[in-house]
C-alpha positions in Angstrom: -1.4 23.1 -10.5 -4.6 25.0 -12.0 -5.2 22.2 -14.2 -4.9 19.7 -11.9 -8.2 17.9 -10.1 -8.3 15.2 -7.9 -11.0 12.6 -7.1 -12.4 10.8 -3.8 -10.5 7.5 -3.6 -10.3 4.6 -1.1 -7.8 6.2 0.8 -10.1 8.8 2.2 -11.3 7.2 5.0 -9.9 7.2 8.3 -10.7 4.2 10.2 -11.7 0.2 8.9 -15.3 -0.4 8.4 -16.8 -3.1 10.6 -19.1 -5.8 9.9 -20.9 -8.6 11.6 -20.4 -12.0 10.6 -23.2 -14.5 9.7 -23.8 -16.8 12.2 -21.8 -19.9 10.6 -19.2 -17.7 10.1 -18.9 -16.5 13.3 -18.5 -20.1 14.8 -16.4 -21.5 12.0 -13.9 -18.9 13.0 -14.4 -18.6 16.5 -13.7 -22.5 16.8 -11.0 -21.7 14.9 -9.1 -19.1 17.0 -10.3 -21.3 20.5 -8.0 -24.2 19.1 -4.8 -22.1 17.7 -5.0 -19.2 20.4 -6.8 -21.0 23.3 -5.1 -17.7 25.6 -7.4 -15.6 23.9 -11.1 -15.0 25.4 -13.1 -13.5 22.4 -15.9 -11.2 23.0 -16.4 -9.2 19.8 -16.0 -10.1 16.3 -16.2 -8.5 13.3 -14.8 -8.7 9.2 -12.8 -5.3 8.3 -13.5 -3.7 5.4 -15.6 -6.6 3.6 -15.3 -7.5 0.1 -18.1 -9.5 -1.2 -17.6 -11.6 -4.9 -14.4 -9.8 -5.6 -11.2 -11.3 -7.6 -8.1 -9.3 -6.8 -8.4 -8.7 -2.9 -5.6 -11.8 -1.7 -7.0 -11.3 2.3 -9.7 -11.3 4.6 -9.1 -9.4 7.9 -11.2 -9.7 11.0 -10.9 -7.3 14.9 -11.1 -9.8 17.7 -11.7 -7.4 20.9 -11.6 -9.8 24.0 -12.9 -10.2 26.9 -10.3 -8.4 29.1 -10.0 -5.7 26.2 -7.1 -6.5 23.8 -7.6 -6.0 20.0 -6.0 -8.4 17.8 -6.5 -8.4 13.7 -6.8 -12.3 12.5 -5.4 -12.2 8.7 -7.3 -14.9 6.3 -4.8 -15.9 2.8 -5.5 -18.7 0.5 -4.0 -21.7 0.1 -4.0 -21.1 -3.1 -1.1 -18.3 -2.7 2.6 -19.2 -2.6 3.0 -19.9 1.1 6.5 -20.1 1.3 6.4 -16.5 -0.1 3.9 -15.3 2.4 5.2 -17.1 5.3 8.5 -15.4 4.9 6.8 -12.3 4.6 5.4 -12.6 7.7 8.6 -13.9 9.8 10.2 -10.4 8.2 6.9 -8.2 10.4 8.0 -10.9 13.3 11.9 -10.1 13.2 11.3 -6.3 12.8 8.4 -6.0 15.4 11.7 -7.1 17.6 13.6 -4.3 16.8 11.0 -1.3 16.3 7.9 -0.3 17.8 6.4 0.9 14.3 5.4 -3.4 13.6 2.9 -5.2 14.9 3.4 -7.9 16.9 2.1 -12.0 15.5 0.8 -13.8 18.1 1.7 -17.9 17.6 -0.8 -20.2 17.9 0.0 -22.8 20.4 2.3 -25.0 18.4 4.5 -21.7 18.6 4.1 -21.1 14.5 3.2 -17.8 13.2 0.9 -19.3 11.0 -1.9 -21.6 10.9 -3.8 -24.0 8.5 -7.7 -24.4 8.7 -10.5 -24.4 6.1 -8.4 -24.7 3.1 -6.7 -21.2 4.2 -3.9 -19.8 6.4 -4.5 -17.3 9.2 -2.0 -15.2 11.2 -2.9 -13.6 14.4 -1.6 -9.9 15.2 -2.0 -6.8 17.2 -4.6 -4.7 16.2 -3.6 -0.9 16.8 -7.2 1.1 17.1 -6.3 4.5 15.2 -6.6 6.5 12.4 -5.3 6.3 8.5 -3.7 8.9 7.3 -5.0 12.2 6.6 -2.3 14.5 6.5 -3.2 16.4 9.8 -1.4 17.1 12.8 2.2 16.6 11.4 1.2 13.3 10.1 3.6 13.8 7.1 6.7 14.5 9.4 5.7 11.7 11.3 4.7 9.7 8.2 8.3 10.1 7.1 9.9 9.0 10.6 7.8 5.5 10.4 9.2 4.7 6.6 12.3 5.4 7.2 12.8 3.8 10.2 10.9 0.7 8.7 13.7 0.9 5.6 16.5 1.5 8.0 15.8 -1.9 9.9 14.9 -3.7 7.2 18.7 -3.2 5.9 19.9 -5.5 8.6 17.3 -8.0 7.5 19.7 -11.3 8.0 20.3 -12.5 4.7 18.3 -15.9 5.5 15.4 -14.0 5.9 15.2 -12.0 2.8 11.9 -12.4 0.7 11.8 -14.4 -2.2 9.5 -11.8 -4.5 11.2 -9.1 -6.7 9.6 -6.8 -8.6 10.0 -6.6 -12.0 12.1 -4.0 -14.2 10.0 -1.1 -15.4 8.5 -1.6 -17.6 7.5 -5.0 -19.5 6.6 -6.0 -22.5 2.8 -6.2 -21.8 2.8 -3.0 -19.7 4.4 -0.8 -22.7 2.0 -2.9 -25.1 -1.0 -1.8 -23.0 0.6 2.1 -22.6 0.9 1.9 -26.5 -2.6 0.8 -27.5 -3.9 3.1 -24.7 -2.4 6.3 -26.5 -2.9 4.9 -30.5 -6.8 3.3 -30.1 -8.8 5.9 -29.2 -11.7 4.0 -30.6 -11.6 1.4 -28.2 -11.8 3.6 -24.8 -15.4 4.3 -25.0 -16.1 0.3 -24.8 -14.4 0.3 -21.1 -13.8 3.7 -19.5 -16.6 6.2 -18.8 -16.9 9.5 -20.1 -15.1 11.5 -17.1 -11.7 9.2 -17.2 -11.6 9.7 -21.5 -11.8 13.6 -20.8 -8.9 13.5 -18.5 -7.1 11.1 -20.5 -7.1 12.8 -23.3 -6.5 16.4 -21.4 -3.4 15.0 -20.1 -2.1 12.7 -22.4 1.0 14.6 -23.6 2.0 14.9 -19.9 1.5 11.2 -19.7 3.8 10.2 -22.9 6.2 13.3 -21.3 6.5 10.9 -18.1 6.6 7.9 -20.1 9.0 8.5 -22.6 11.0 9.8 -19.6 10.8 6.8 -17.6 11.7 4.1 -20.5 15.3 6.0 -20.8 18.2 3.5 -21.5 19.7 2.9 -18.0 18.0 5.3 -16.1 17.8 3.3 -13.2 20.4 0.6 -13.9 22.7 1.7 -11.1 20.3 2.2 -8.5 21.0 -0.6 -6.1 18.0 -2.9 -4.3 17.1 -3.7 -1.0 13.9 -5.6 1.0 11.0 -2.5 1.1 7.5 -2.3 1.8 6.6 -1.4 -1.8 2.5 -0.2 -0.9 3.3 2.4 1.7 -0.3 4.5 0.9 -2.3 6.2 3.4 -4.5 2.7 4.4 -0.9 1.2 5.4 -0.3 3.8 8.1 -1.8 4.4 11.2 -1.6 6.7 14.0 -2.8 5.9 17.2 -2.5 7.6 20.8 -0.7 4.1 22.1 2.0 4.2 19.0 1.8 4.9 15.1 2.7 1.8 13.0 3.2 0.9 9.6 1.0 -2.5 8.3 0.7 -4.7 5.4 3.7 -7.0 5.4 2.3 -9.3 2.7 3.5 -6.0 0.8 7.4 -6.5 1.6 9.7 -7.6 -1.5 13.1 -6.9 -3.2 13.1 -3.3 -4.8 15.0 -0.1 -5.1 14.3 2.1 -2.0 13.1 5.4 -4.1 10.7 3.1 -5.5 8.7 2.5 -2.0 9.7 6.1 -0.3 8.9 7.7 -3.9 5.1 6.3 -4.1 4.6 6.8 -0.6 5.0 10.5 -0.8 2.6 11.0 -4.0 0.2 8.9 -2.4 0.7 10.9 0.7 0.3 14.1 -1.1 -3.0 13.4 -2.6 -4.3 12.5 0.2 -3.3 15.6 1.8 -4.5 17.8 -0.9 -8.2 16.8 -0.8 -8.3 18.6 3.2 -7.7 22.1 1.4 -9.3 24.3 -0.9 -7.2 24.4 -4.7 -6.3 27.9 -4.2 -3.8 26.6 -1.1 -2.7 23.6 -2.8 0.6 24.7 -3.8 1.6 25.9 -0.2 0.3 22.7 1.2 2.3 20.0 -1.3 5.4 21.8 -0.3 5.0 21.9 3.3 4.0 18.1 2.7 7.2 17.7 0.8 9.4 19.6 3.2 7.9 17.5 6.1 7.7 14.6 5.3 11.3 14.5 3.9 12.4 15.9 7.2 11.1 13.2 9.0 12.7 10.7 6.8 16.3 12.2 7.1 15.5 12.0 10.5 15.3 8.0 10.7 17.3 7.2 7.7 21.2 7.0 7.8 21.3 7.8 3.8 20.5 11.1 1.7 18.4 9.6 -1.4 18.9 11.6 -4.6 14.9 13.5 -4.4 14.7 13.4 -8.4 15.2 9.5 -8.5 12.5 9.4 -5.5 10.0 11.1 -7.4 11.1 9.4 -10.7 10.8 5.7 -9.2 7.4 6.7 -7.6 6.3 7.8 -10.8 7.2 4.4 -11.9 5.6 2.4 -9.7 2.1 4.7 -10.3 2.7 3.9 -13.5 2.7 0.5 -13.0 -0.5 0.4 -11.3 -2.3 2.9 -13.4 -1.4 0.2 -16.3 -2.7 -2.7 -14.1 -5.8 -1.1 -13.7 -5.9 -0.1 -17.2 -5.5 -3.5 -18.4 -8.3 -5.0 -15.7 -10.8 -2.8 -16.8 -10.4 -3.6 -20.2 -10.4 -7.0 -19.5 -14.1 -6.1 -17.4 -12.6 -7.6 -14.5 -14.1 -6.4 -10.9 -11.6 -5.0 -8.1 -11.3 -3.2 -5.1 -8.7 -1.4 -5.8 -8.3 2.1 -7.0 -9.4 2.4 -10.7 -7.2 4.3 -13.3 -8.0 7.9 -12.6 -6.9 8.0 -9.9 -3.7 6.4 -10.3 -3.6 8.9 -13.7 -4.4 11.9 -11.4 -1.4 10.9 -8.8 1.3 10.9 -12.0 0.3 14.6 -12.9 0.2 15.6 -9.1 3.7 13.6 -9.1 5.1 16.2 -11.4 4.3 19.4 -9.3 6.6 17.2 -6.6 9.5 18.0 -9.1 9.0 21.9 -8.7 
């Protein structure tokens, strides 16, 4: 834990950013929602969290406050996406807003569809809950844990019509362990993409990175771990906590996976996030309260004790996964709004004080 440091990432905030439309805009979409939603009276608008000339983001998001003070978020996909993929996505949030308070609720339009089609795009309407993200505060981790395991714990009655289409892939493939490979063997190509803080910390830790690798590519070390429907981005942004009810978002995130892999990237994420409200010298004490909290709450919700090495293991995974992802986009000088690699690289050596 001494050597350990951790950055400032997008997850620090703790509410949406809001920001006014131009004046086109603001009609185009306000027509928009007076023909599919005629019910709703709009009296503020606003774009969340807006991401100008970027490739990787797949949404826009916009608050609707109306007139008689109801908050609704109106979701913004391309047509370009799979629809049948996302529109099952979204009937999954519908079905399980049904059964648990933790979901939003979609508003249909007025053809009684939970999605729309306008301006080469489809839109979905939804509750907007007006809290905070994540922090870490105020029990948030035992309460953090409650939410994803009640979410998992309805989603294993999913009716088998409804279950997604998208599964993610075995880790690893061939082009992520081609990328990992040329990562740890090139060193003279890192100074062409990374800067000069990320090469430090790469190379600081990179026997604790081929340690977790090597550990992770084991023959059958997760062949008999069986798969369910999960929310597989459970970070801090996905979670809020609001004086009405805390809720779990982002169901454009929900595929076929094994459950340590969602709950085991959750609690790093978590963690981190938690870490940065405390001095180093109380880190250690705070990760295992985290820990011990947060997996409280979970047993408290979920009808199954998970094996906490194989949660930890598959979260590494998954950070893994991203951390090669982002690896891969910056060498390929591609723009995102996601977290770069060190951050993902500072989460897989925080993941190993999780083991302790």
């Amino acid at each position: 834990m001494e050597q350990l440091s951790l950055s400032k990432d997008n997850f620090v905030k703790t509410k949406p950013e809001f920001s006014k439309l131009k004046k086109e805009e603001f009609k185009k979409i306000f027509s928009l929602v007076s023909k599919y939603w005629p019910e709703i009276k709009i009296d503020k608008f606003y774009e969340i969290d807006q991401k100008i000339e970027v490739l990787d983001s797949n949404s826009q998001n916009y608050f609707l406050r109306t007139f008689d003070n109801n908050y609704f978020l109106l979701k913004r996909l391309s047509l370009n996406l799979d629809i049948n993929v996302f529109l099952k996505q979204f009937l999954i949030q519908e079905w399980c807003s049904k059964k648990i308070n933790c979901v939003p609720k979609i508003i249909k339009n007025y053809k009684q569809e939970i999605i729309s089609h306008s301006d080469y795009s489809i839109w979905i309407l939804m509750d907007f809950i007006d809290g905070e993200f994540f922090t870490g505060k105020n029990l948030q981790a035992y309460n953090c844990g409650k939410l994803v395991g009640e979410l998992h714990q309805c989603l294993k009655y999913l009716p088998n019509k409804m279950k997604p289409i998208k599964t993610r892939k075995a880790y690893f493939t061939t082009e992520e362990k081609i990328i990992f490979n040329k990562l740890v063997t090139n060193e003279n190509y890192w100074i062409n993409y990374f800067d000069s803080y990320f090469i430090q910390k790469f190379k600081e830790s990179k026997n604790i990175l081929i340690k977790i690798w090597t550990k992770l590519n084991e023959d059958n070390l997760f062949s008999n771990l069986e798969t369910q429907v999960v929310h597989y981005d459970l970070h801090p942004l996905n979670i809020i906590f609001s004086s009405q009810k805390n809720v779990i978002i982002d169901y454009g995130s929900i595929n076929i996976a094994t459950l340590e892999q969602a709950l085991g990237f959750n609690l790093i994420k978590l963690s981190k996030r938690n870490l940065l409200n405390y001095p180093k010298k109380e880190w250690q004490k705070v990760l295992h309260s985290v820990k011990k909290e947060w997996l409280s709450g979970l047993n408290n919700t979920l009808d199954i004790r998970l094996n906490f090495e194989h949660v930890v293991l598959l979260g590494q995974a998954e950070t893994f996964r991203r951390f090669l992802s982002m690896v891969n986009k910056y060498t390929k000088q591609k723009s995102s709004v996601f977290n770069g690699p060190l951050i993902h690289l500072e989460c897989l050596l925080l993941s190993e004080e999780l083991k302790k």
